[in-house]
C-alpha positions in Angstrom: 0.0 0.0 0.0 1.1 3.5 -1.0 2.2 5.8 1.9 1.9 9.1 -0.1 0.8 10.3 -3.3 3.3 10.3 -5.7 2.3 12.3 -9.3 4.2 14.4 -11.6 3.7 16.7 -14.6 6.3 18.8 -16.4 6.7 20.5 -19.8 9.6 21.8 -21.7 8.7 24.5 -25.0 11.7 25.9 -27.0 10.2 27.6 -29.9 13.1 27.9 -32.0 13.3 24.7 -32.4 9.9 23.6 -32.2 9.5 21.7 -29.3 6.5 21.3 -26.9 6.9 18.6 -24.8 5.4 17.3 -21.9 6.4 14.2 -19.0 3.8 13.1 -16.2 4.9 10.9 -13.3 2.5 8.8 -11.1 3.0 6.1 -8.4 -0.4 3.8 -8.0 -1.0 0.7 -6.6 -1.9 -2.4 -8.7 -4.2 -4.9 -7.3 -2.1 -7.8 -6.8 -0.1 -5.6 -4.1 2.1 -4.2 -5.9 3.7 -0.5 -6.8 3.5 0.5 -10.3 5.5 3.5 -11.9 3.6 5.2 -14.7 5.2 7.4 -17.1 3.8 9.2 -20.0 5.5 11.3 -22.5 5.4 13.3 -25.8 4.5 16.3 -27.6 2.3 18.8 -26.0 -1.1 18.2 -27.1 -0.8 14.8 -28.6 -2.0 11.0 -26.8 2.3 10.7 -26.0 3.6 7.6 -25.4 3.0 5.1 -22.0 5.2 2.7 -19.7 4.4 0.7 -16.3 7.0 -0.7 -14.4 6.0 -2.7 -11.3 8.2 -3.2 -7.8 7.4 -5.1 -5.3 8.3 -2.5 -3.1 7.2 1.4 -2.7 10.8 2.7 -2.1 11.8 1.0 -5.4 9.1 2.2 -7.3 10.3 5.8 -5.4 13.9 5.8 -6.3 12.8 5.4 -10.1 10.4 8.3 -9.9 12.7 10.2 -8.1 16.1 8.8 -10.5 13.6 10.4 -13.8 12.5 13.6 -12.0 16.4 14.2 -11.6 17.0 13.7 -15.3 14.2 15.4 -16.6 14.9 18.6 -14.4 18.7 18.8 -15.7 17.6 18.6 -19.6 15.1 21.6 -18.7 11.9 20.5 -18.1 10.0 22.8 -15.2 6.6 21.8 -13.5 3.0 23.4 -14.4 0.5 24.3 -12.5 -3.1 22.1 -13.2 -5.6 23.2 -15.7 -3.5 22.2 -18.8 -6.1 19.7 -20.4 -4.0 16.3 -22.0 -5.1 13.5 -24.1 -4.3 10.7 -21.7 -6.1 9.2 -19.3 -3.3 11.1 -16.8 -4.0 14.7 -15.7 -1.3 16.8 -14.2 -0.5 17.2 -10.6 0.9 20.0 -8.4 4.3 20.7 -8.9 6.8 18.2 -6.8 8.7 19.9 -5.0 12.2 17.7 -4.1 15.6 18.4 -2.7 17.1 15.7 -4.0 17.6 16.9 -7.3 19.6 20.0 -6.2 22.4 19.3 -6.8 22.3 20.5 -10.8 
């Protein structure tokens, strides 16, 4: 069982060189017991592209979510506020707001 919400959205828009693209996060739980990271990326406005990885254990799953958040944050993309609409099944979160990507 989860011990905290874990959900993610963030876009990065460079219009010289014609990017709008977008990266949501969530940790749910499955119902065999597990933890399942869901990601969900691609351009802004279009269905994007899906992957579930399951752990058997939350801080796994964690350490993933945290690991992409990381790498995501250095290449440039920066949270959004709710209220963008998307064409997934995912909406965005509140920003995350972690330490342990300051380090960049």
């Amino acid at each position: 069982m989860l011990t905290q919400l874990y959900q993610l959205y963030v876009e990065r828009t460079d219009a010289s060189k014609n990017m709008a693209r977008f990266y949501a996060m969530s940790i749910e739980p499955t119902l065999f017991g597990q933890t399942c990271l869901i990601w969900l990326w691609g351009r802004i406005g279009a269905r994007g592209q899906i992957i579930q990885h399951s752990f058997d254990r939350e801080d796994e799953a964690v350490a993933l979510f945290l690991d992409l958040l990381c790498r995501k944050r250095k290449k440039g993309y920066r949270p959004k506020w709710p209220g963008r609409a998307m064409t997934s099944r995912h909406s965005p979160s509140l920003p995350l707001q972690v330490d342990a990507c300051t380090k960049m």
